[in-house]
N, C-alpha and C positions, 0 to 999 in steps of 0.2 A: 611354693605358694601359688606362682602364676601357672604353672602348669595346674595342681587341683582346679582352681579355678576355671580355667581354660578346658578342661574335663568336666566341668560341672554346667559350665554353658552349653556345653555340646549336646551335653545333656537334658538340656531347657531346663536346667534348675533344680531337677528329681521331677518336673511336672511332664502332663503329654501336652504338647501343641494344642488340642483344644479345651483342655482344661483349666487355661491359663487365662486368669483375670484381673484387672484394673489395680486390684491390692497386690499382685505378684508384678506389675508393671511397676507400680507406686515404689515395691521393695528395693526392682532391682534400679530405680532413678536415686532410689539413695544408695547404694551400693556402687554407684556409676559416682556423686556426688563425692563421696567418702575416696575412692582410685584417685579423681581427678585431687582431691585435697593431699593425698597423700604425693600423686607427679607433682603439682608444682611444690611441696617442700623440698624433695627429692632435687628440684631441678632449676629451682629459685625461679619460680615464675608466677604468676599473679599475682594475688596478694602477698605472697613469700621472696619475689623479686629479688626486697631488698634486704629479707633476713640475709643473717650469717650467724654460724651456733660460736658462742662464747669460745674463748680459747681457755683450755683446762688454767688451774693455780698450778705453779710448778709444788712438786712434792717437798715437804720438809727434809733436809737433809739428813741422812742416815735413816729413810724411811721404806728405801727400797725394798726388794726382794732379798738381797743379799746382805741387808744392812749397811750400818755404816762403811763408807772406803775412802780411802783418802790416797 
């Protein structure tokens, strides 16, 4: 995914350098907005900090792949 991306900027976007306007500036500030939301879940930082993701319910017994074992 970071590599297209990183491909697609190199690319100005699909646009040429002087065709490029306030609304494609606008787009890619939310797109820069949306990165940084997804680093800090990723990385527990800003308002993510202080998350932590749930720890799973253990599975009911004899639920596995193999079924019951004893």
């Amino acid at each position: 995914m970071f590599t297209r991306l990183q491909a697609l900027s190199d690319d100005h976007f699909g646009y040429a350098p002087d065709d490029v306007t306030w609304d494609h500036v606008g787009t890619l500030g939310y797109y820069a907005e949306l990165l940084k939301r997804i680093m800090d879940m990723a990385f527990r930082e800003g308002e993510h900090a202080e998350w932590r993701p749930r720890s799973p319910a253990p599975a009911p017994r004899g639920s596995g792949r193999w079924g019951s074992v004893s």
